[in-house]
C-alpha positions as CSV (number, residue, x, y, z in Angstrom):
1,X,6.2,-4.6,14.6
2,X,8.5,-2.0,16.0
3,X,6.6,1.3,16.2
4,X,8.2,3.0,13.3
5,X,7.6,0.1,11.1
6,X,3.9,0.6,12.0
7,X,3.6,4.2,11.0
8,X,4.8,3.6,8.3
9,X,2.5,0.4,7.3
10,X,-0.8,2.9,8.5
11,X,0.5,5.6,6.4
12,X,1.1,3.4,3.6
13,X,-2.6,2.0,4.3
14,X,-4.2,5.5,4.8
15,X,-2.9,6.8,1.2
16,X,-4.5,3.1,-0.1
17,X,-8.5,4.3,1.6
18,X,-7.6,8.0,0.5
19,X,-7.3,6.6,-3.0
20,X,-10.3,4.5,-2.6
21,X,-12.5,7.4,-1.2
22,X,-10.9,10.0,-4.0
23,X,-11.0,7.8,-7.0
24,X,-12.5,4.8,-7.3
25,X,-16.1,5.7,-7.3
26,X,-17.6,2.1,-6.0
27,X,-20.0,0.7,-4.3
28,X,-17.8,-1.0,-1.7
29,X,-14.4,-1.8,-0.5
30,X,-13.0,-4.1,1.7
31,X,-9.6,-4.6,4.0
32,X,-7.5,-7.3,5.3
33,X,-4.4,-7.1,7.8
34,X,-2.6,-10.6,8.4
35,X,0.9,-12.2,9.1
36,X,2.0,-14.4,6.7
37,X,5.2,-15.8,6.3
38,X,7.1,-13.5,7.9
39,X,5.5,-10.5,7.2
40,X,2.8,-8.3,8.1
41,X,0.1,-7.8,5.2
42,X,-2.6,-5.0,4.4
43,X,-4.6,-5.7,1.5
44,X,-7.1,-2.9,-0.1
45,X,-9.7,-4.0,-1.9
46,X,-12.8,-1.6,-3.8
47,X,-15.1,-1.8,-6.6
48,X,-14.7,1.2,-8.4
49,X,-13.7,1.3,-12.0
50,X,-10.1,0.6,-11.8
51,X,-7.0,2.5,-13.2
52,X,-3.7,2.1,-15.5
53,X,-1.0,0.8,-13.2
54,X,2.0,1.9,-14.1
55,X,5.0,-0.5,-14.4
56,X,7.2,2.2,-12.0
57,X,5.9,4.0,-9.4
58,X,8.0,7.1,-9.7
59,X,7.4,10.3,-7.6
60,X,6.4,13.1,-9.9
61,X,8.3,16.6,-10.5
62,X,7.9,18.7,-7.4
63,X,5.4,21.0,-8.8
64,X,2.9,18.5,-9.7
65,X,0.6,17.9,-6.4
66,X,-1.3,14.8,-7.9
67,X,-0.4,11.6,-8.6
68,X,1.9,10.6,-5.6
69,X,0.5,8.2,-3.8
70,X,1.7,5.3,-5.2
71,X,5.1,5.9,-5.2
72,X,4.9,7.4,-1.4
73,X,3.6,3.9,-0.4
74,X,6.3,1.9,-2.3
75,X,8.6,4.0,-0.3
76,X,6.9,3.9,3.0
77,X,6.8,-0.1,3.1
78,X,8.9,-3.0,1.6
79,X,6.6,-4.1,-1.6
80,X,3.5,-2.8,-3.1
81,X,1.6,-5.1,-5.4
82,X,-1.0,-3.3,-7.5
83,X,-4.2,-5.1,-9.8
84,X,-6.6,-2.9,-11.1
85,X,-9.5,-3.9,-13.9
86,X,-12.7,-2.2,-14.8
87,X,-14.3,-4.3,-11.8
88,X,-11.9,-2.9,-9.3
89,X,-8.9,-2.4,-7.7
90,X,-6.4,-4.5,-5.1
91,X,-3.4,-3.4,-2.9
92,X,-1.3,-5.1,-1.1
93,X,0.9,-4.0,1.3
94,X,3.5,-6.3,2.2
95,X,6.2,-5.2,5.4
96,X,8.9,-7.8,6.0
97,X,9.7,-9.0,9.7
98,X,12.4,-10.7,10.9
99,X,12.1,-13.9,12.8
100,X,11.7,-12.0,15.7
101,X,8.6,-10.5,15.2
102,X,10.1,-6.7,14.4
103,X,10.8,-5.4,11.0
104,X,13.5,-6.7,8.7
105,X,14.6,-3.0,8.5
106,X,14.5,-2.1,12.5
107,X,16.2,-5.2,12.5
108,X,19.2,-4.1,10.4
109,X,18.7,-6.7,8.0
């Protein structure tokens, strides 16, 4: 990954384990960095009680400070794919690379 693409895949991942530590209220959690099919993957995984997931993750109005992270991931890395139950929650965080090894984006693609 190009350095850029990397901040912004451990920023992405850092408002994932801020989430976990602020909110979910488990016993455990657990995560997973691979490269699959042309991509580089972070999955988050906890046992806490879980959360509505919103169809949109939209950035809320400027003068509400909560409720952000979701939508500052989205727009930190290509996809986020969100499951949450009363057992728990999963992230994945999912940054596209060209077949090059760098980011689809750095890339120009």
């Amino acid at each position: 990954m190009t350095p850029e693409a990397l901040d912004r895949m451990v920023l992405a991942a850092a408002e994932a384990f801020n989430n976990v530590i602020l909110h979910a209220a488990g016993d455990w959690f657990s995560v997973t960095v691979s490269r699959d099919d042309g991509a580089c993957v972070v999955e988050i995984s906890d046992s806490g009680a879980g959360f509505y997931v919103p169809d949109t993750f939209e950035m809320p109005p400027s003068n509400d400070v909560a409720h952000r992270g979701l939508a500052l991931m989205q727009a930190l890395v290509d996809r986020v794919d969100v499951a949450s139950s009363s057992t728990g929650t999963e992230v994945e965080l999912v940054q596209r690379l060209s077949p090059n090894g760098v980011t689809a984006l750095a890339a120009g693609a």
